[in-house]
C-alpha positions as CSV (number, residue, x, y, z in Angstrom):
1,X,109.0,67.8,67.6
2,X,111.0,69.8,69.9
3,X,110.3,73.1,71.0
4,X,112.5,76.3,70.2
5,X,113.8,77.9,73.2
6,X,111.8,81.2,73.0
7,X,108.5,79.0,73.3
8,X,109.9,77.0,76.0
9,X,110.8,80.3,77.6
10,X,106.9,81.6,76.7
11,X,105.9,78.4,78.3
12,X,107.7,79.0,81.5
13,X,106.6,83.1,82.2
14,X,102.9,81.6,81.0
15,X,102.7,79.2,83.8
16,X,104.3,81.3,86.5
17,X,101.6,84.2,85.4
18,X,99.0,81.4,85.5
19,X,100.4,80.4,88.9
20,X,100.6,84.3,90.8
21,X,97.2,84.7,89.6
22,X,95.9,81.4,90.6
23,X,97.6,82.3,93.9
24,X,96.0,85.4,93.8
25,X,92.4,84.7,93.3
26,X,92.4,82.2,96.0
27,X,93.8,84.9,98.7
28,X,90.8,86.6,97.4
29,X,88.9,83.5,97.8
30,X,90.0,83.2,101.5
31,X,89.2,86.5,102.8
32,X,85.9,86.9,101.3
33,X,84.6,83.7,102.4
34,X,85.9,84.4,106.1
35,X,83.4,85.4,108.7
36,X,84.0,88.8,110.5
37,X,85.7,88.4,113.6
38,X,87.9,90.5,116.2
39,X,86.6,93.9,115.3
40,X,87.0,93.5,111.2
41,X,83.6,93.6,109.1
42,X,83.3,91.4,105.9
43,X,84.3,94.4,103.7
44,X,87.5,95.0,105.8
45,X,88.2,91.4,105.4
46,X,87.9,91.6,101.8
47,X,90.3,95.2,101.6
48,X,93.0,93.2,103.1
49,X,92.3,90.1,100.7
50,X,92.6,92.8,97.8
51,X,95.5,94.4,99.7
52,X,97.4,90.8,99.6
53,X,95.8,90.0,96.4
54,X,97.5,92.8,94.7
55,X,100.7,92.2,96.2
56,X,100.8,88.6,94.7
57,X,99.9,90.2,91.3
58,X,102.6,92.9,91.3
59,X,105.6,90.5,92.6
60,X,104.7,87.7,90.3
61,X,103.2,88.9,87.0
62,X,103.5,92.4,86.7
63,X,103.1,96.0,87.8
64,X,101.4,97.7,85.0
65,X,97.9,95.6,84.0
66,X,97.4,93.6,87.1
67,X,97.0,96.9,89.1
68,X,93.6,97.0,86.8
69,X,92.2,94.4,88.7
70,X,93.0,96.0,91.7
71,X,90.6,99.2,90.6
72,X,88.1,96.8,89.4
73,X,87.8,94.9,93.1
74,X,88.9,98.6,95.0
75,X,85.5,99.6,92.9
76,X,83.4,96.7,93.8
77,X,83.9,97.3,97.7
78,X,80.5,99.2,98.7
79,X,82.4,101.9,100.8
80,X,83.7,103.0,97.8
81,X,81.9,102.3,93.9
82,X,83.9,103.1,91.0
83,X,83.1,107.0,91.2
84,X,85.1,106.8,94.5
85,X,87.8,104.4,93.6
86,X,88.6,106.5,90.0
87,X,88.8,109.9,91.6
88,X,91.0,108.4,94.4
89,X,93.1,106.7,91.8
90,X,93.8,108.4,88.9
91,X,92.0,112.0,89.9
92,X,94.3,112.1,92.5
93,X,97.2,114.9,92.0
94,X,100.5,112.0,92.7
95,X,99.5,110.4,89.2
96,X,99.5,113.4,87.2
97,X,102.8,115.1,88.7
98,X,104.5,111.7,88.1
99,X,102.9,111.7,84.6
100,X,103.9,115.2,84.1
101,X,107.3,114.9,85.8
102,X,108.4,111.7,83.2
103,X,107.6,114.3,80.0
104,X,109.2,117.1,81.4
105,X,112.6,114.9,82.1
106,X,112.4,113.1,79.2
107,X,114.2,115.8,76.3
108,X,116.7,116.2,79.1
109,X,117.8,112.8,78.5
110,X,118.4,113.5,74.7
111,X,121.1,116.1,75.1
112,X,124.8,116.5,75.9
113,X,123.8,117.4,79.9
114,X,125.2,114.3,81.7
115,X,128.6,114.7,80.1
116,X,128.5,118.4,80.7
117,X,128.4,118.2,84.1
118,X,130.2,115.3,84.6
119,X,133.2,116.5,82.5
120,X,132.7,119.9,84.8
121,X,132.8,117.8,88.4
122,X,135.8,116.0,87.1
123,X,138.1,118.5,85.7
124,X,138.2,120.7,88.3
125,X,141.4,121.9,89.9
126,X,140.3,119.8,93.7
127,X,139.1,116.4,91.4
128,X,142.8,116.6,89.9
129,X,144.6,116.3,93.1
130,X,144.0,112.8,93.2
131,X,142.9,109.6,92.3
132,X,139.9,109.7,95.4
133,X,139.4,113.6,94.8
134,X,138.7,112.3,91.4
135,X,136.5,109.6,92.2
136,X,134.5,111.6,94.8
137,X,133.6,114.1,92.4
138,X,133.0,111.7,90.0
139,X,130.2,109.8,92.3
140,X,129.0,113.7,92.9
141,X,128.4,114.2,89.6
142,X,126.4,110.9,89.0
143,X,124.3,111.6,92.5
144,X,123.6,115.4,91.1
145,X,122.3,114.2,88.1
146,X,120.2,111.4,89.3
147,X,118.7,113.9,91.8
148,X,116.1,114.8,88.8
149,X,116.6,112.4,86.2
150,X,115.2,108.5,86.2
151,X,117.6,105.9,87.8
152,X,117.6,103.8,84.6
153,X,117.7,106.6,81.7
154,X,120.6,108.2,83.6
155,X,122.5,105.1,83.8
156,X,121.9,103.6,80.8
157,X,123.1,107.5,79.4
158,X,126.0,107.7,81.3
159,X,127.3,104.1,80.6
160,X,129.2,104.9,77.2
161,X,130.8,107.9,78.8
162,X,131.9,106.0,82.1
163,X,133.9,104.0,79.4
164,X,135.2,106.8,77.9
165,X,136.4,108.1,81.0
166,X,137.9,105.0,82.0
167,X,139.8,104.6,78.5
168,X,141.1,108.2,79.2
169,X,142.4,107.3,82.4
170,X,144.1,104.0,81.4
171,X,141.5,102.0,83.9
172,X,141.0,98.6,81.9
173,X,138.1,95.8,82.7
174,X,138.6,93.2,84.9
175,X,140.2,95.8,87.1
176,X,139.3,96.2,90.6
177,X,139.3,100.0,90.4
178,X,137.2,99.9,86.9
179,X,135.0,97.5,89.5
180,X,134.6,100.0,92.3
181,X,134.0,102.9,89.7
182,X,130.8,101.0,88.3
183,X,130.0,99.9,91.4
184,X,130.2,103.6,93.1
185,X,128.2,104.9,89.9
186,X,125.2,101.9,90.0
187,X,124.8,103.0,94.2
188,X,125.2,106.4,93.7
189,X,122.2,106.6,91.0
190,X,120.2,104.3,92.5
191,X,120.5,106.3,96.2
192,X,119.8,109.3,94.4
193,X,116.6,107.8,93.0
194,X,115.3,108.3,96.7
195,X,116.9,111.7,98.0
196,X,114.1,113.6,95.6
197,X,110.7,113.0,94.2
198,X,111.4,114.9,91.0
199,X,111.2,112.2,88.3
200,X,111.3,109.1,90.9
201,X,108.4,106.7,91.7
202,X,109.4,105.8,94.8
203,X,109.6,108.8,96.8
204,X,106.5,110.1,94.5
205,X,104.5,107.1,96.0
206,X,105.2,107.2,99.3
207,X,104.3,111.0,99.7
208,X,101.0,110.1,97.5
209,X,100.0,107.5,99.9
210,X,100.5,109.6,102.7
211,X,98.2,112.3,101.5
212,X,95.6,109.8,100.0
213,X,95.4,108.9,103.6
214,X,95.5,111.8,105.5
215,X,94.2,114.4,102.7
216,X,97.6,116.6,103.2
217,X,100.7,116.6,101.3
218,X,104.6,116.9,102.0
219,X,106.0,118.8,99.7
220,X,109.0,118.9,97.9
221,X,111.1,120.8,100.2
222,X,110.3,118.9,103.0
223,X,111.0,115.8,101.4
224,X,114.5,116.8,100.0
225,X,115.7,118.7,103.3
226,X,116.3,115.5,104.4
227,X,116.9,113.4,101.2
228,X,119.6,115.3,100.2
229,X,121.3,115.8,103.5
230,X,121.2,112.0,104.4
231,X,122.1,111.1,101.0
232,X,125.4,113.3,100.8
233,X,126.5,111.4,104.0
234,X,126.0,108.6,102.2
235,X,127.7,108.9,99.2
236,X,130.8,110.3,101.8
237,X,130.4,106.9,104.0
238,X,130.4,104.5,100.4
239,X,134.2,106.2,99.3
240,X,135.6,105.7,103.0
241,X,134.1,102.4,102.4
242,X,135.9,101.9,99.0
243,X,139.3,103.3,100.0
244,X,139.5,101.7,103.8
245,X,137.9,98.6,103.2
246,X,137.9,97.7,99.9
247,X,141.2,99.2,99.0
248,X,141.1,98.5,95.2
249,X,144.3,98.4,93.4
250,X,146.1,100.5,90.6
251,X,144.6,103.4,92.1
252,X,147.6,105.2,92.8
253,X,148.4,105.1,89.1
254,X,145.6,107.1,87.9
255,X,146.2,110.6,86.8
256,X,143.2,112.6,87.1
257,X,145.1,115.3,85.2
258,X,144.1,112.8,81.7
259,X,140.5,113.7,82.1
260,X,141.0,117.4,80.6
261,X,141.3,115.4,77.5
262,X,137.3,115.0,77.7
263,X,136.5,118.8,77.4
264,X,137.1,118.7,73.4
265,X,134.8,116.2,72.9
266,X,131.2,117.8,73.9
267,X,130.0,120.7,71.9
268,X,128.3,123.8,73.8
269,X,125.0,124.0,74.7
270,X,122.3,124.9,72.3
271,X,119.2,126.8,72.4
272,X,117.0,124.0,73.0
273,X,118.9,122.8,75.7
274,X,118.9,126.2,77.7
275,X,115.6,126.5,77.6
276,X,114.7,122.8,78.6
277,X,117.6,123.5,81.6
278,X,115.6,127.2,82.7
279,X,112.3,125.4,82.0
280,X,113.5,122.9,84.9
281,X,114.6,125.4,87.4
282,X,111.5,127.4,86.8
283,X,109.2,123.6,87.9
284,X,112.2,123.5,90.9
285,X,111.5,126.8,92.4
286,X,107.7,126.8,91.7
287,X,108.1,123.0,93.8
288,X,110.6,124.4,97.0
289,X,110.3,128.6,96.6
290,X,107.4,128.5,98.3
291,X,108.4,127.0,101.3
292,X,111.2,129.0,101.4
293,X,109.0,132.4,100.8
294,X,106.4,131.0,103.5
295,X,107.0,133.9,106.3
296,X,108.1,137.0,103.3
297,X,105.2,136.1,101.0
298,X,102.4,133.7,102.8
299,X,100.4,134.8,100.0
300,X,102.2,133.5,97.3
301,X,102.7,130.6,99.5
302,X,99.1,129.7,99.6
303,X,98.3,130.2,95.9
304,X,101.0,127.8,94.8
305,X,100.5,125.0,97.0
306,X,96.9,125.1,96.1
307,X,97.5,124.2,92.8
308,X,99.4,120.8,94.2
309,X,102.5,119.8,93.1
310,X,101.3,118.7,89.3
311,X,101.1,122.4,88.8
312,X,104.9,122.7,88.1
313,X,105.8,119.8,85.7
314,X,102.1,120.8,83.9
315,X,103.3,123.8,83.8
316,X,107.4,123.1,82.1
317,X,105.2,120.9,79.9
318,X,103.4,123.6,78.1
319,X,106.5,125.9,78.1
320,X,108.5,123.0,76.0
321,X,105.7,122.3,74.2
322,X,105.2,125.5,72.5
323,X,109.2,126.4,72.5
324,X,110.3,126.2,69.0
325,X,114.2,127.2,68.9
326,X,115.5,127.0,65.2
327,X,111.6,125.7,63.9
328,X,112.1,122.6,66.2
329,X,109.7,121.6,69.0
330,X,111.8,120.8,71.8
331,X,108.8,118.3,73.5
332,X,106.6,116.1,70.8
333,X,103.9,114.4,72.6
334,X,103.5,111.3,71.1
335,X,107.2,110.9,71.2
336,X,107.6,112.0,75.0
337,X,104.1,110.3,76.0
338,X,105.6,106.6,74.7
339,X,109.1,107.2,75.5
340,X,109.4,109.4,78.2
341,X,106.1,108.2,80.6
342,X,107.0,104.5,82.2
343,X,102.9,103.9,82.1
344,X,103.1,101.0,84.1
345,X,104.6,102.9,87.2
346,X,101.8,105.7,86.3
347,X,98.9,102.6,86.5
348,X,100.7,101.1,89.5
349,X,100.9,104.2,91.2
350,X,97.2,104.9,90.8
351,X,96.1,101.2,92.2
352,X,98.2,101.8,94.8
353,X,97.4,104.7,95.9
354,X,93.5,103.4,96.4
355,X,94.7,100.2,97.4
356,X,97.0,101.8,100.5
357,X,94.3,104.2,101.3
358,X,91.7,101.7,101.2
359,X,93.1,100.0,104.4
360,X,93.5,103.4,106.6
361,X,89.8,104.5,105.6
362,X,88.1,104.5,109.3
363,X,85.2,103.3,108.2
364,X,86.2,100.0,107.2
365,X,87.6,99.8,110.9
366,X,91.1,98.0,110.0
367,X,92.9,100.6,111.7
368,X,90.9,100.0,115.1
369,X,92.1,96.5,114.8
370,X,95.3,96.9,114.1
371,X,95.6,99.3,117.1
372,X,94.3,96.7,119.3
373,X,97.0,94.2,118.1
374,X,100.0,97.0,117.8
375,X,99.6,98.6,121.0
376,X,101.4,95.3,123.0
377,X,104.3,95.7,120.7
378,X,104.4,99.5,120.5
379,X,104.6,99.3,124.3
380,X,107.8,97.2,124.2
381,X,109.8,98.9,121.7
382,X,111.3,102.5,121.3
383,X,110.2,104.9,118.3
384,X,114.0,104.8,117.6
385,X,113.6,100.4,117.1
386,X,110.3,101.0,115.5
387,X,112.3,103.5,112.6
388,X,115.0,101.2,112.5
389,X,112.5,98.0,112.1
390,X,110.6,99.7,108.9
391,X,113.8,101.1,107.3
392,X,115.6,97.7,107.4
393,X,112.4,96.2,105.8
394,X,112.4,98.5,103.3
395,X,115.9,98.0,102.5
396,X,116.1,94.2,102.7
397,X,112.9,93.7,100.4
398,X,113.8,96.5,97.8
399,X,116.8,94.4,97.2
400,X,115.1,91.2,96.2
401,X,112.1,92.6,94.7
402,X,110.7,96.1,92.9
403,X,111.0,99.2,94.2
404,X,107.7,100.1,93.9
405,X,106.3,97.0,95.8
406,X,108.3,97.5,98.5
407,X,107.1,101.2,98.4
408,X,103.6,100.1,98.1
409,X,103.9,97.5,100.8
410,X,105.8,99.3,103.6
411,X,104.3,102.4,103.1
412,X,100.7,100.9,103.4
413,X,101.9,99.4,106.6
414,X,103.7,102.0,108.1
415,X,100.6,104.4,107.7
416,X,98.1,101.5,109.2
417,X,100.4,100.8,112.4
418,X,101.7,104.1,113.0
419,X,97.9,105.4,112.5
420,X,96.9,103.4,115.1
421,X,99.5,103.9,117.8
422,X,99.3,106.4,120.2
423,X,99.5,110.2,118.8
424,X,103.0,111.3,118.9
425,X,104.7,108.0,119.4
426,X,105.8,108.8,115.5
427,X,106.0,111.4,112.8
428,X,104.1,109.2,110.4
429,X,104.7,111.6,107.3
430,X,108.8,111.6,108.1
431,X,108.4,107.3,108.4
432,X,106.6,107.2,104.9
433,X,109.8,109.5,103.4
434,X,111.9,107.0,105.2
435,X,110.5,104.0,102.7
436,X,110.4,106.1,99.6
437,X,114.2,107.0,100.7
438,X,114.7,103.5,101.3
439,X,113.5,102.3,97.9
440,X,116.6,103.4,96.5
441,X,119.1,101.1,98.2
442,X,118.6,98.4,95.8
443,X,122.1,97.3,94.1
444,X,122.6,94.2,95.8
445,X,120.5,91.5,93.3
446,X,119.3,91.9,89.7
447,X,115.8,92.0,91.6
448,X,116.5,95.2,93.2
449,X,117.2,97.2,90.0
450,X,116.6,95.3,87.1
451,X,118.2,97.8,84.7
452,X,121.0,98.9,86.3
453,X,122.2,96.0,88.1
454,X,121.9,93.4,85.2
455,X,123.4,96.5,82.7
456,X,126.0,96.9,85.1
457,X,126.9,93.2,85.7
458,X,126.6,93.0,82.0
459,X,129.0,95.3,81.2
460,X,132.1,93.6,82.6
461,X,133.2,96.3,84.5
462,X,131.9,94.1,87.7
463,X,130.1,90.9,88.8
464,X,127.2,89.4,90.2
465,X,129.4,88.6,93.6
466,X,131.1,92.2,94.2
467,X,127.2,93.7,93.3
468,X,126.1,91.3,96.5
469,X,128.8,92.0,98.8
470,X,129.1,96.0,98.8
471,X,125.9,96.2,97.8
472,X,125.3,94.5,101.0
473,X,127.8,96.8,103.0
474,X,126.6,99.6,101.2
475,X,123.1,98.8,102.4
476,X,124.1,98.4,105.9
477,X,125.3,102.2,106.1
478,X,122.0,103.3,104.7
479,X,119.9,101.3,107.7
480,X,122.2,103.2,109.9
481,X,121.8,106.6,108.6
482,X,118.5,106.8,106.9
483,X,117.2,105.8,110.5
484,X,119.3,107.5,112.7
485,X,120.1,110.8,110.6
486,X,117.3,111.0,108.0
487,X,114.5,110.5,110.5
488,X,115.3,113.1,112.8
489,X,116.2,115.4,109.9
490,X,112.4,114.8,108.3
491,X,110.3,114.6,111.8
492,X,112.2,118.2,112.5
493,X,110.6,119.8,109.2
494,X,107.8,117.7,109.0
């Protein structure tokens, strides 16, 4: 009897599960069985088995349940119980902004927004002077958006209009300027993913694992004074890029003028939607005013970033829960808490978390040993080649594999090594940001974005093979400037 090909497929993502986690369980194996040595106890030994462990689990099987065995072993280690490892994982403040962050986003997603201000950014009297003033204001409007809105919803929102805007301007598939317009729009979301934490996992993760470890947090205005700075310059280097090198033709006949034609087409803003938009600039300011206010109102300062940054989005929450414009609640739980929340980055997110600050906990003594083996190398290479070693590791991994491993990973590592280098040789808080940033340059493999590269090369608007290639370019330019731009930027403020 032969078997269908949905069972055959069944078969095949059984045994590779079967296979990570076979994997998996003897890493654990290993490590616990292996006697202390050079400086590193049993329980350290078994940390870094649970470390690598977890890693196996997340690349081959999944984010979301796997990261349960990682609290159950994280809770077996004696240093810490499972009073310890729960507070540390989901009673830690990262996990409930995220949590809070995906609700208060999610009825964003469900109104005429992203065409608004697209349609604004592309009819104005600069975007019409051209076909690149066009598609530079085009690429700003995508990057704005995605600056608080997930990389996938935003994408997968803004696909349908990218056609209609193309169909407007006469741009037809199969064309190499309809190629660099999809191509432009996948790197600019995904690169915005990483210029804020509001509504991104990666950036969210790296800043949680930094204060898991060290018991202080960046907040958001630190994080996006360099974010936003380094990713501007980055969308500016990608067009030069597209007109220079890649030179796509038929853009000269494009008349950005058509575009006008759009206006007609998206009614005006309603009641819920101004409220959910003043809602989210109320969470902004409550995340950067402070900062800002620090040396006029120190007081107000204090209070606010004592309530951590879940405050905010808990905060919005409520508001859009008990709004009720025209009888209608503008935010349903149960439809925002299994639409809006991705729960496996939430779940991830906590393992990790405990997981990363498992290996920097002194007690365990990991980070003595990895001193004694960094210092050689730290000794024979710059901070500038020690930036621009983690950045390009970042980069190359977050294209082949998930954003939040990579973030997991590199993070973890960065904290370990730079924690046991001399003081000063690093701004270990602005190297995390640098990861989290990094995350988001992802567009060169399916692997790297599942949802918006395989959408994208789905689409027909462009291929697997002009994905790899500027993706590959575009990720080049980010190496370049997250380490030599975004660093210094971050270290200043950090």
């Amino acid at each position: 009897m032969n078997k269908s090909p949905e069972n055959t497929k069944a078969a095949k993502t059984s045994g590779k599960r079967n296979a990570f986690l076979a994997i998996a369980a003897a890493i654990l194996a290993v490590f616990f069985f292996l006697p202390p040595s050079e400086g590193l106890s049993h329980e350290a030994l078994c940390a870094i088995g649970i470390f690598f462990a977890s890693l196996t689990m997340w690349i081959g099987v999944s984010i979301d349940w796997p990261s349960l065995i990682s609290l159950l072993l994280i809770g077996l280690l004696p240093s810490y119980g499972f009073s310890k490892m729960l507070s540390g994982s989901f009673g830690n403040s990262t996990v409930a902004f995220l949590m809070f962050t995906f609700m208060l986003v999610y009825p964003l997603s469900r109104t005429n927004f992203v065409r608004r201000v697209t349609v604004a950014f592309i009819t104005n009297p600069i975007a019409s002077r051209g076909p690149w003033a066009f598609t530079a204001f085009l690429f700003a409007a995508v990057t704005v958006l995605g600056l608080f809105i997930s990389p996938s919803v935003l994408f997968v929102a803004f696909m349908p209009f990218l056609e209609d805007i193309c169909g407007v301007l006469g741009i037809e598939k199969g064309s190499r300027a309809g190629n660099m317009l999809m191509l432009g729009t996948a790197f600019c979301i995904s690169l915005s993913s990483g210029m804020t934490p509001i509504g991104h996992v990666w950036p969210t993760l790296a800043m949680g694992a930094y204060a898991s470890a060290f018991g202080s947090q960046i907040d958001q205005f630190q994080y996006m004074a360099f974010g936003i700075p380094t990713g501007i310059v980055l969308v500016a280097a990608l067009i030069l890029v597209f007109r220079f090198l890649m030179k796509p033709e038929g853009m000269d006949r494009i008349d950005p003028r058509k575009a006008s034609a759009l206006k007609g087409t998206i009614p005006p803003a309603d009641s819920s939607e101004k409220i959910i938009l003043a809602t989210m600039a109320l969470v902004v300011f409550l995340w950067i005013g402070p900062t800002l206010l620090k040396g006029v109102l120190p007081g107000f300062y204090t209070k606010v970033n004592g309530l951590t940054t879940a405050f905010p989005p808990l905060l919005g929450c409520i508001i859009l829960f008990l709004a009720r414009p025209a009888g209608r609640q503008i935010l349903e739980f149960r439809e925002a808490s299994t639409r809006g929340v991705m729960w496996g980055a939430v779940l991830m997110t906590a393992a990790a978390t405990i997981v990363g600050a498992t290996l920097t906990n002194a007690d365990l003594g990991i980070s003595a040993w990895l001193s004694s083996v960094m210092s050689p190398l730290a000794g024979r290479l710059t901070p500038g080649l020690l930036v621009l070693f983690f950045v390009t590791w970042a980069v190359v991994e977050t294209n082949f594999s998930s954003n939040i491993v990579t973030t997991t990973v590199v993070s973890s590592v960065v904290i370990a090594v730079l924690s046991a280098l001399p003081a000063g040789t690093l701004s270990i808080p602005a190297a995390v940001c640098m990861v989290g940033f990094s995350a988001g340059i992802c567009n060169m493999t399916p692997a790297g974005q599942s949802t918006i590269n395989t959408v994208a090369i789905g689409s027909g608007w462009t291929d697997a093979r002009s994905m790899f290639v500027w993706g590959a370019v575009f990720s080049v330019l980010a190496v370049l400037a997250i380490s030599f731009i975004g660093y210094p930027i971050a270290a200043a403020v950090m």
